[in-house]
C-alpha positions in Angstrom: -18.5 27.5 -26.3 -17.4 29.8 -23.3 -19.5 28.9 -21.5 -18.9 24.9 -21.9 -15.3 25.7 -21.4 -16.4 27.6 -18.1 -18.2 24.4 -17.2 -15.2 22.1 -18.2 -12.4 24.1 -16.1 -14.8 24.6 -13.1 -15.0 20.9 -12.8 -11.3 20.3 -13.5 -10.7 22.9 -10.5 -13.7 21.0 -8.4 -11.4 17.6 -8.9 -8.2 18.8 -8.5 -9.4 20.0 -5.4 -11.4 17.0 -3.8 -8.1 15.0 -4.5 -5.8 17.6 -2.5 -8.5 17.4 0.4 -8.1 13.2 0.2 -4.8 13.6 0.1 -4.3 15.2 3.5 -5.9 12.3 4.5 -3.4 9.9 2.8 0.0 12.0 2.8 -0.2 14.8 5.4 -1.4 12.3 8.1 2.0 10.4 7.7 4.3 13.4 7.1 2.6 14.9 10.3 2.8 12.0 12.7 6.5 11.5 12.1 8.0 14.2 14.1 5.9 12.4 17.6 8.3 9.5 17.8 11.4 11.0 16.0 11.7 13.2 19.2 10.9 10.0 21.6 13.4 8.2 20.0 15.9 11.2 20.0 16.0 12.0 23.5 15.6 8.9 25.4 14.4 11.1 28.8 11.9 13.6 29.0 12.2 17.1 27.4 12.4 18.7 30.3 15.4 17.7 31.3 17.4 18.8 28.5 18.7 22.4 29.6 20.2 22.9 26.5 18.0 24.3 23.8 20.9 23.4 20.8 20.0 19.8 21.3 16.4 20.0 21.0 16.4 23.3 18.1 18.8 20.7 16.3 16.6 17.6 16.0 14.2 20.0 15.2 16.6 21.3 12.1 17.2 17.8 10.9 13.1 17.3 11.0 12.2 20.8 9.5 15.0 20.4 6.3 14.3 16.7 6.0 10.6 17.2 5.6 11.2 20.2 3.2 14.0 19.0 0.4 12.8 15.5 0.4 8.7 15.9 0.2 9.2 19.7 -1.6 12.1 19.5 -3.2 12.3 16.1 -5.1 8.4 15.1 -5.1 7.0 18.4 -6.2 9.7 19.6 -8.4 11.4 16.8 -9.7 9.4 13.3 -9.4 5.9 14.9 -10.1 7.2 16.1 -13.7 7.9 12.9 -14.4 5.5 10.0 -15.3 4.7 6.8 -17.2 1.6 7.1 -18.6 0.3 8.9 -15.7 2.1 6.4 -13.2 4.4 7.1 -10.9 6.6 5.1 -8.3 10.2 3.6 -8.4 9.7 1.0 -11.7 7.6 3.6 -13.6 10.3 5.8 -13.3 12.6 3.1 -14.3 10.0 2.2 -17.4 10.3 5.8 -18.9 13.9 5.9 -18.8 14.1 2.5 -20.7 11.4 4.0 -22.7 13.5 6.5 -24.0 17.2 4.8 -24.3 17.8 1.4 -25.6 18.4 -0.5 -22.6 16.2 -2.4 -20.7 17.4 -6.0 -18.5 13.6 -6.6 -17.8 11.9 -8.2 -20.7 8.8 -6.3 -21.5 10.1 -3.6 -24.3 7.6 -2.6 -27.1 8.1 -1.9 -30.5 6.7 1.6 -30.4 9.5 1.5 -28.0 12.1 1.9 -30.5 10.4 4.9 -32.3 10.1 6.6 -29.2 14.2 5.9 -28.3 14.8 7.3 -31.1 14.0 10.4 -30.8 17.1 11.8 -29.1 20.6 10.8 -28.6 22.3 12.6 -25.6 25.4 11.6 -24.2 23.7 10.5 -21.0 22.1 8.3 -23.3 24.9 7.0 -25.3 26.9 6.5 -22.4 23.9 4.3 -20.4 23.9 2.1 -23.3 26.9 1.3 -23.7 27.6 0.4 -20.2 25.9 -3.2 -19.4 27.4 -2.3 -15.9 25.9 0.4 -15.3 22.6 -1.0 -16.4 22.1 -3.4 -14.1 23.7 -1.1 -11.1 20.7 1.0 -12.5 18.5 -1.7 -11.9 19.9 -2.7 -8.6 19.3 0.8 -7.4 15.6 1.1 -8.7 14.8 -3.2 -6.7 17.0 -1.6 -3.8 14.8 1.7 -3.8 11.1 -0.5 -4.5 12.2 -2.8 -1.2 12.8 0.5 0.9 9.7 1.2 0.0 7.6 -1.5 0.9 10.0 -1.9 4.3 8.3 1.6 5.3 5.0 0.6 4.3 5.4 -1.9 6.8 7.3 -0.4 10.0 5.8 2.9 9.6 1.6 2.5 10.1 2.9 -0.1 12.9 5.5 2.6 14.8 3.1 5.7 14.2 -0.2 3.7 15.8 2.2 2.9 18.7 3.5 6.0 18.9 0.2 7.6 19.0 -1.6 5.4 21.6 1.7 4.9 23.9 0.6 8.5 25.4 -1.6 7.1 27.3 1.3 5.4 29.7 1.9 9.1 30.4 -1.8 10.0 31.4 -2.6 6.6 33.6 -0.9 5.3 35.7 0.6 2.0 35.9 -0.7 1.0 32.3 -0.2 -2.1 30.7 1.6 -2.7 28.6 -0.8 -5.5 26.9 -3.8 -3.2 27.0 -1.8 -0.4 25.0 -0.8 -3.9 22.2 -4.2 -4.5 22.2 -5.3 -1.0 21.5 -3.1 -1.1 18.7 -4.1 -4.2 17.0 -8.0 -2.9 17.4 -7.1 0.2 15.6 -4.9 -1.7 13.0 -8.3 -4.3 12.2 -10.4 -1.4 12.3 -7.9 0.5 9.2 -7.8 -3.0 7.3 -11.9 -3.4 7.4 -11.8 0.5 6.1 -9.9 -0.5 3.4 -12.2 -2.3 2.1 -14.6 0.4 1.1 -12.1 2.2 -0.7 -8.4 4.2 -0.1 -10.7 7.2 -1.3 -13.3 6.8 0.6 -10.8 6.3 3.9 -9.0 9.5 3.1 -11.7 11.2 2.2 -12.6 10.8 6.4 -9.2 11.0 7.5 -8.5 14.6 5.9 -11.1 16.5 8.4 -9.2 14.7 11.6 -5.7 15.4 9.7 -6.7 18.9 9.6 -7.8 19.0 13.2 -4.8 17.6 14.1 -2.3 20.2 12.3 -4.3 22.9 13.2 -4.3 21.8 17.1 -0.3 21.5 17.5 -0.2 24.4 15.6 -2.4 26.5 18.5 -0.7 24.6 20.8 3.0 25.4 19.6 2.5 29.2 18.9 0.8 29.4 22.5 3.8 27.9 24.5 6.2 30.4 22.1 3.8 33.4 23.0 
């Protein structure tokens, strides 16, 4: 028996941490390729002519705090304790609170439903249900929180390519602005056709450049402070 449960933890530790290595791939490259065109945008000019430090030490602030209460903070600690049934995401969020307080504008409540609400009775509760108001600004919220979601699906693959190939305007000469479009949509097609085989299998090859990525700005950065 020990040594089954040996067996059955090493390869609960062996999954646990194939899915942290895919999901560098998937997460880490996104968080990580934010900060190139938040600083672009920032300062419209180049960095070197900004003499004073407080500007460029507080964009970096709002980057550094940004990317630690809202990925740290409320993912790890809060949303990741949370779950419907193993999902997670803005409406199964939504589900488990209507799971567990009689309330619920969308039609799709069970019967085992009721047992479950009826479990406990805080005041939270009591004053959620008795509000219709507040129900549906509840609901409001959770459609106005699932659209901002997909709108960054959508604008963020599309700035972060662009971001990432529009360096090479700064290492040719006279480029194009059609050839660096074009570069773009290739890279975009060739994602799309990787989809196909699997998001697994995609992050799976992304996490080895993710991790050559961090660890090069990382060299980079502490060089230029040394």
């Amino acid at each position: 028996k020990r040594l089954c449960s040996l067996q059955l933890s090493w390869v609960n530790l062996s999954r646990n941490l194939l899915r942290a290595y895919r999901s560098i791939g998937v997460v880490y490259g996104d968080l990580s390729t934010s900060p190139l065109y938040v600083y672009a945008r920032t300062f419209k000019e180049k960095l070197d002519n900004y003499r004073n430090e407080d500007a460029i030490f507080g964009a970096f602030s709002l980057i550094f705090w940004t990317l630690r209460l809202i990925p740290l903070l409320k993912y790890v600690f809060i949303l990741l304790g949370a779950d419907d049934n193993g999902e997670g995401g803005t409406f199964a969020l939504y589900s488990l609170l209507c799971r567990h307080a009689k309330f619920n504008l969308l039609p799709n409540q069970q019967a085992a439903d009721e047992e479950l609400s009826a479990y406990e009775y805080g005041l939270s509760r009591q004053f959620l249900e008795k509000h219709k108001r507040l129900q549906s600004a509840l609901l409001l919220a959770v459609l106005f929180g699932a659209s901002m979601v997909k709108g960054d699906g959508v604008l963020t693959p599309a700035i972060s390519v662009l971001s990432a190939v529009s360096g090479l305007k700064d290492a040719v000469e006279n480029f194009n602005e059609g050839v660096l479009l074009l570069i773009a949509c290739i890279i975009f097609v060739g994602l799309f056709i990787l989809q196909h085989f699997g998001t697994h299998r995609v992050a799976f090859v992304f996490a080895p450049v993710v991790i050559i990525w961090l660890i090069s700005i990382f060299t980079l950065g502490l060089y230029n402070i040394i």
